[in-house]
N, C-alpha and C positions, 0 to 999 in steps of 0.2 A: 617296824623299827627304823627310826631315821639314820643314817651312818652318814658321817661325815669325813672324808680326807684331807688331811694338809701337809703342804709340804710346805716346812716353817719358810719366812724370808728371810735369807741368809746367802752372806753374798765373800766371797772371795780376791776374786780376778784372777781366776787361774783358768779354768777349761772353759767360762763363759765366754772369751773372748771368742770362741769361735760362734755364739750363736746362742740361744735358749735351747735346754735342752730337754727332751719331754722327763721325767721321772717315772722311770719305767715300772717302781714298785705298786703303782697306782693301780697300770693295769691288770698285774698278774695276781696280786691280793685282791682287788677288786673284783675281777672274772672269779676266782676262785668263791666269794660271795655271793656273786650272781649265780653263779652255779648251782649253791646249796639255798639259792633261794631267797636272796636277803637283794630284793631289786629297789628301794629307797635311797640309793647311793648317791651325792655330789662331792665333788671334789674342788677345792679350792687351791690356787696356785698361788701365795702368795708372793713365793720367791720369784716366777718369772713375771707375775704385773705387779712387783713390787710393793704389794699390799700394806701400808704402814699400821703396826700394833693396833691404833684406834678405828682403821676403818675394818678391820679384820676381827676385833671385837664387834662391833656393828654386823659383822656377816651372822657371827656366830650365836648370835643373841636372834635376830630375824627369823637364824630357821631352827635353832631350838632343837637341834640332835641330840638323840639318845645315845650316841658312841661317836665318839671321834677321837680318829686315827692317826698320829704324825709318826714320823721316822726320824731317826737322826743318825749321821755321820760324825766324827767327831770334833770337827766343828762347828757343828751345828745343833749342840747339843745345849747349847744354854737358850738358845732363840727355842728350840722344843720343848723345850722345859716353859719356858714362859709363852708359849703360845698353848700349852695345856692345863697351863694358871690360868689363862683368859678363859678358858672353857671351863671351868669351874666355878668361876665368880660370874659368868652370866648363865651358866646353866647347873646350876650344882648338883641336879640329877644326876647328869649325863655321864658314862664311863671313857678316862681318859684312858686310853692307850700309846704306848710308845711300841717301834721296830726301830730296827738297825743294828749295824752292825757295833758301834760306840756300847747302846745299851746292852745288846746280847752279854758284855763282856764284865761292862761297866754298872751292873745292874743294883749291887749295892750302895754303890757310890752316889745313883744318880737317883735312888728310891728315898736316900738320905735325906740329899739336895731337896727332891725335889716331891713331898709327901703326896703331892695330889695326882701324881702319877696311879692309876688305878693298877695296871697290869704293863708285865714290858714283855711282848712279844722275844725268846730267844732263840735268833735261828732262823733258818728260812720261815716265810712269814706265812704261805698260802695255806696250809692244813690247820697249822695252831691256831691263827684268826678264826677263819671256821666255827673249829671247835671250841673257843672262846665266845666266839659270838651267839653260837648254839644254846651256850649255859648261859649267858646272859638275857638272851630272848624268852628262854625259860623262867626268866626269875631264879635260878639254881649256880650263879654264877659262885657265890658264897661259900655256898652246901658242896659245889665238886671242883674246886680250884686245884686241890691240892692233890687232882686224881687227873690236872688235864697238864698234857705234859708242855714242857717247851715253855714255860711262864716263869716269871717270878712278880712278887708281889707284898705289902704288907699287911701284916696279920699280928694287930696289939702289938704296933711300934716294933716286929721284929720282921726281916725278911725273909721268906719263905721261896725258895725257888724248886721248883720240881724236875723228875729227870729230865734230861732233852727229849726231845719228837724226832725220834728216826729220820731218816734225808727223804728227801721224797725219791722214791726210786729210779720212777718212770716219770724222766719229763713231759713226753708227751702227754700225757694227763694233764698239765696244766691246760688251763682254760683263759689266757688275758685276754680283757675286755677291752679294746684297744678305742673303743667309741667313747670312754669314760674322760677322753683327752680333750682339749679344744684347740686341733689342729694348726690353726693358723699361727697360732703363737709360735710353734718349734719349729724355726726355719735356723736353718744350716747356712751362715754366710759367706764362706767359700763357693757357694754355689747355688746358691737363694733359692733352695728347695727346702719342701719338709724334711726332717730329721725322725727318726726311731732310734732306740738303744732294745731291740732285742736279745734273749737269750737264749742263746744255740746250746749252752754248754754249762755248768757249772762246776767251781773244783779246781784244786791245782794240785799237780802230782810234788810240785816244786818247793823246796819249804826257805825262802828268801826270807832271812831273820828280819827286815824291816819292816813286811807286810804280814799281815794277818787272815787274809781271804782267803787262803786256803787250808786254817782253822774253822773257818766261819760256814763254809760249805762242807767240809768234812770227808766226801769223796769225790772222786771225778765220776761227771755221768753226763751222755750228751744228748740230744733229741735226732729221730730219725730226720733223716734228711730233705726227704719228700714231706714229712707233716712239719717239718720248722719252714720251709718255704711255701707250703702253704699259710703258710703265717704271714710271710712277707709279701704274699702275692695279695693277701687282703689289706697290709699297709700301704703298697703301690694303688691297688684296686679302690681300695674304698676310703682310703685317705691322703691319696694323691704322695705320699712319700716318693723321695726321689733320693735319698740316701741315708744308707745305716750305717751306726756302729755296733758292733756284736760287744754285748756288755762282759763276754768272757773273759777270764783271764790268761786261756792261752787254747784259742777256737784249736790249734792244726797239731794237737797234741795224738790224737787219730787222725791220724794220715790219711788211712782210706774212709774213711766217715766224711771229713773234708773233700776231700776229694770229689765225694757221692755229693755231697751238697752242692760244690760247685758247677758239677755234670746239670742239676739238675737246675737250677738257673738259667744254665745256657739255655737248654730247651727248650724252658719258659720262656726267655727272651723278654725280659721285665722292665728291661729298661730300667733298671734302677741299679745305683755304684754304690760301695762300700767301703768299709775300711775296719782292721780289727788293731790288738796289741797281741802280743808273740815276742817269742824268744829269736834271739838269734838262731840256736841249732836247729830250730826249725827250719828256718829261712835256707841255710846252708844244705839243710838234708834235700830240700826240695828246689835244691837250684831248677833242674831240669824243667820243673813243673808251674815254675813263675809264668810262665805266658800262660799258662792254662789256666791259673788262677785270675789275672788279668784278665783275659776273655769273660770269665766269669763274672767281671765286674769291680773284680777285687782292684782299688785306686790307691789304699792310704795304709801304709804301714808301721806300728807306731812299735819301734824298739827295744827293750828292755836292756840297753847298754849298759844306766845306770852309773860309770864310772869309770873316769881317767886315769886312772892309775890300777893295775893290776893287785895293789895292795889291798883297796874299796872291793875291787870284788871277791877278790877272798873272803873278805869282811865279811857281807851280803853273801856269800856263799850262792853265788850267780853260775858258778860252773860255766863260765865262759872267757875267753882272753882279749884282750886288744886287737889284735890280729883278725878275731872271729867278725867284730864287730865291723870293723871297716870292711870287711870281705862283704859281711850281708848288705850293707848300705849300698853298696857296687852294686851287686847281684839285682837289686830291686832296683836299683834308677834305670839299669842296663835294659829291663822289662817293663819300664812304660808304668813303675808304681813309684809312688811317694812313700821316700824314705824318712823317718822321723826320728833322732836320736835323742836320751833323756840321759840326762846328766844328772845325780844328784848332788846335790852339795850343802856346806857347812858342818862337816863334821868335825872333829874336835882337831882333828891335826890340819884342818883346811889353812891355807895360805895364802897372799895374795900370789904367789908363784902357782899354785895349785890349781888356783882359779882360771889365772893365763892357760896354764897347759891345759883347760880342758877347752880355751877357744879357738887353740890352735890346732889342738885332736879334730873339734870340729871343721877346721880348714882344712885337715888332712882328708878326713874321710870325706867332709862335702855331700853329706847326708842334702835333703830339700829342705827339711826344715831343723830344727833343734828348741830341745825343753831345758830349762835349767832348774830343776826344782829343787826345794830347800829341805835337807834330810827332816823327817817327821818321823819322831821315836812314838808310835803309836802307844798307847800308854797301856796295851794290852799284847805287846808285840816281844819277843823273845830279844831284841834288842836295847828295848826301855830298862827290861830286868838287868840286863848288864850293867847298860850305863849306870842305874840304882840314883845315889842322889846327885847328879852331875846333870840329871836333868831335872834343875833349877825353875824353868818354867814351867808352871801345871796349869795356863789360861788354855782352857781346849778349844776355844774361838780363834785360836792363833795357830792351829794345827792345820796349816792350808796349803803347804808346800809353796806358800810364795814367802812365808814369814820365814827369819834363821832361828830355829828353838834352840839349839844349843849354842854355846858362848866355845868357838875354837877358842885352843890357848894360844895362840900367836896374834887372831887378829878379834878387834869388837864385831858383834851381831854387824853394827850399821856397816862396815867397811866391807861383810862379804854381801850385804846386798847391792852397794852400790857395783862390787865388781861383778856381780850377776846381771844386773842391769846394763853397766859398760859392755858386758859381752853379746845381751840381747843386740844393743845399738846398732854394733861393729857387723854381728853378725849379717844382720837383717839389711843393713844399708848396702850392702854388700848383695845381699840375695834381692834389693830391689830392683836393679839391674839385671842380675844374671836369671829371673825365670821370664824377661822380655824375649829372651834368647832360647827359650824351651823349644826344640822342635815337631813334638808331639804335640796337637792343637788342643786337646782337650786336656793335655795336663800343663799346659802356659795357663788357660783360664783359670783351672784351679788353681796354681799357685800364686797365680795374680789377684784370686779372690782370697787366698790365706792372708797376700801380701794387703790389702781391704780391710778385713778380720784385725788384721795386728793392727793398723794404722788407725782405725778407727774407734777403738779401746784406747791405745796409747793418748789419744784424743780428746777422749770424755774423762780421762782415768781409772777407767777399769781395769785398764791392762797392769799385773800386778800390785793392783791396788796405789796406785801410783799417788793418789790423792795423799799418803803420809809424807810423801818426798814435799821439800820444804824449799824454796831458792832464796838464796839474798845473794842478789849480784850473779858471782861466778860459783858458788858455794852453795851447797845440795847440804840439808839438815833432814836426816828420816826419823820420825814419830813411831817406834815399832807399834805402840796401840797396846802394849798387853799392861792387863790387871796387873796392880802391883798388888794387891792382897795374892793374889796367884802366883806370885814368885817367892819361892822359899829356898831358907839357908840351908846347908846340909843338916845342919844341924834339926831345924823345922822338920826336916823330909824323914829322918833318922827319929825323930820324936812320934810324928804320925804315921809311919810303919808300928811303931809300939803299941802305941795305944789307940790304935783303930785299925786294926790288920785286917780288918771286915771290910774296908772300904777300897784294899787292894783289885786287881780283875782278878778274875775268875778265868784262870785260863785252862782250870780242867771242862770245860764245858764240851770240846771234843771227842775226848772217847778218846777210843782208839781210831786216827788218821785209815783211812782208805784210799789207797791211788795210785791210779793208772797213770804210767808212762808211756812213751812213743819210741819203742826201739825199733828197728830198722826194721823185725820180721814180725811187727803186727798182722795176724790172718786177714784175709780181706773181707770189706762186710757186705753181709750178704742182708739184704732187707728181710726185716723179723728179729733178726740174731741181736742178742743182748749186747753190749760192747765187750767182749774180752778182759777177763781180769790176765793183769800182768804185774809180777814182781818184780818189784826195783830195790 
């Protein structure tokens, strides 16, 4: 059976500035195929060699797959959609499949949209594929659809979704196939090495009303420490990698597990640097242990500050203070790591006053670098249900955190991008200068190749999609790009809650939440030992 992968092309300007980045689902649903036997696999990268619709039609016609596979994010959920129309119309055998986390949620909405959808992956992706793929290769995909869990699909114009597919337990059991990549592509440009996004860990104990991923994983569960860096030592080893980011959403959540993984790096001596995302409290709980981590390789630390104003995080239910934040930011420049603060912004009470105060938070703390991203009410997120029909814009192509989706009531879309942007300028012209001046040799270079990275987007317009800013003369006009069939009145939004309450998410898909926190007296782990369940 022929299996085909894609990752649709779809493009941002938001995290590609720093680089191409591999798409890690490739490998670990891939391996997980290869595993059970299904070695006919290629993979197509559209989005990182920017494949245009017709010549990616052209691939897909050539080699004539029996299955093919795209994922989507939720922005990227109209470009999947129409890159699994193209696989229909030149191959109309063939079984589309969708993953991601958009469809897990979004599943009748997007079965609606988009009929040629054959099956949509819900959930982690490596067993249900599998097991999908198994009744398919069978010819019995038909006959046991509705007995294999973790899918949804149509059945006589209605959608049928079955219960979820348990978590996977034991990460170590996975199996990614990391050869299924064509390395030379995902170079890292801060530091013009190859790039990885593995996963140490998945799960979030933390329930942040704006994000959804730690619905989407459903428990925390992390890989032993010795067989995840044996993972890493075949990405240094056999595909010349020379820096990670851990796709986790909050790796140092076990202390001593972390810990045990950083020991075990040293050892190795691998020669390879990294960098995760984490909470403050963490940062804080482990002052002591920053240079340990450091040693271990640990370079980039990217924040979960989130917000200027103590009010925002309440919001967001961040469980952290102003206070906290600049402390961690200290704490890691003090130890030889790159501090990285994230702002979000545009929410309904944003100001241009607001905006200022979070470039001057930024001058206070004096983090290395700073994100300003644009609040993104996930439209499966405990935050979207709030807002209800105040969120106006429903294009999910404009879900990218560089776009403003909600309309504050003091100022328009266009005027908090332009002062996000103002603040990029100030920021960065400022930090061009001051990482000439790093004294630490190997972290002047990287922040001089961050400062590379920015400048060289900003360049082409990549860098938050810069190509909608507009000039005549002295005078900046932005193009926000969204669908206006996709922009609805409350009244629209208040009508189609009515009469189509089907096409709402699905946000019982989880269960009942499982997870583990990181309080001070986690037992220490002892290699074997399952992780510790703990109440929070």
């Amino acid at each position: 059976m022929r299996i085909m992968m894609i990752q649709p092309n779809y493009h941002s300007g938001g995290a590609e500035i720093a680089g191409n980045w591999p798409p890690s689902w490739v490998p670990y649903v891939g391996g997980a195929l290869k595993a059970a036997g299904f070695d006919n696999i290629r993979f197509v990268d559209a989005m990182t060699d920017y494949i245009p619709d017709h010549v990616l039609r052209e691939i897909i016609a050539k080699n004539q797959p029996d299955v093919v596979l795209a994922t989507a994010i939720t922005p990227m959920i109209y470009q999947s959609q129409k890159t699994l129309q193209m696989v229909k119309e030149v191959c109309p055998q063939a079984k589309t499949i969708m993953g991601g986390i958009h469809p897990t949620y979004m599943y009748n909405e997007v079965l609606h949209e988009a009929p040629w959808v054959d099956y949509i992956i819900r959930g982690e992706g490596e067993e249900i594929t599998v097991n999908l793929l198994q009744a398919i290769a069978n010819g019995t995909d038909t006959v046991e659809r509705r007995h294999i869990l973790g899918i949804a699909f149509l059945e006589e114009g209605k959608v049928v979704a079955t219960a979820p597919q348990p978590s996977i337990a034991d990460l170590d059991k996975l199996t990614p196939d990391w050869s299924l990549l064509d390395w030379q592509k995902y170079i890292y440009t801060p530091l013009n090495v190859r790039v990885a996004v593995p996963s140490y860990s998945r799960g979030c104990p933390f329930t942040c009303r704006f994000c959804s991923q730690w619905k989407f994983w459903r428990k925390y569960r992390s890989c032993n420490p010795k067989r995840f860096v044996d993972e890493i030592e075949t990405l240094v080893n056999q595909h010349q990698v020379g820096f990670f980011i851990l796709a986790d959403e909050e790796p140092t959540i076990n202390k001593p597990k972390f810990m045990a993984l950083c020991q075990e790096l040293i050892d190795r001596n691998l020669n390879v640097h990294w960098g995760i995302n984490t909470r403050v409290t963490d940062i804080l709980r482990d002052e002591q242990d920053l240079p340990f981590y450091r040693q271990a390789g640990l370079v980039h630390v990217s924040l979960g500050t989130e917000a200027a104003a103590q009010l925002k995080l309440n919001l967001f239910r961040k469980e952290t203070t102003i206070e906290d934040n600049k402390r961690a930011v200290k704490l890691l420049k003090q130890n030889g790591i790159l501090a990285e603060a994230q702002f979000i912004m545009g929410l309904e009470n944003e100001t241009p006053q607001t905006i200022e105060e979070t470039y001057k938070m930024a001058l206070d703390w004096n983090p290395d670098m700073v994100n300003w991203n644009m609040f993104t009410p996930w439209p499966f997120s405990e935050l979207f249900e709030d807002l209800g029909d105040r969120v106006e814009v429903r294009d999910y192509s404009q879900y990218n955190f560089v776009t403003p989706i909600m309309k504050p009531e003091a100022m328009e879309r266009e005027e908090v991008l332009k002062g996000v942007l103002r603040n990029y300028a100030r920021f960065y012209l400022r930090k061009s200068i001051e990482y000439w001046f790093e004294k630490d040799t190997f972290k002047r270079k990287y922040l001089l190749g961050c400062l590379k990275a920015f400048a060289q987007t900003t360049l082409n317009q990549r860098f938050y999609n810069l190509k909608r800013v507009k000039y005549k003369g002295l005078s900046a006009k932005i193009e926000l790009g969204f669908d206006e069939s996709k922009i609805l009145t409350r009244e629209q939004i208040a009508q189609l809650k009515q009469e189509r309450p089907e096409l709402a998410a699905d946000v019982n898909f989880t269960g009942n939440i499982s997870a583990c926190g990181a309080p001070n007296d986690l037992p220490e782990y002892v290699e074997g030992e399952d992780t510790p369940r703990i109440k929070i």
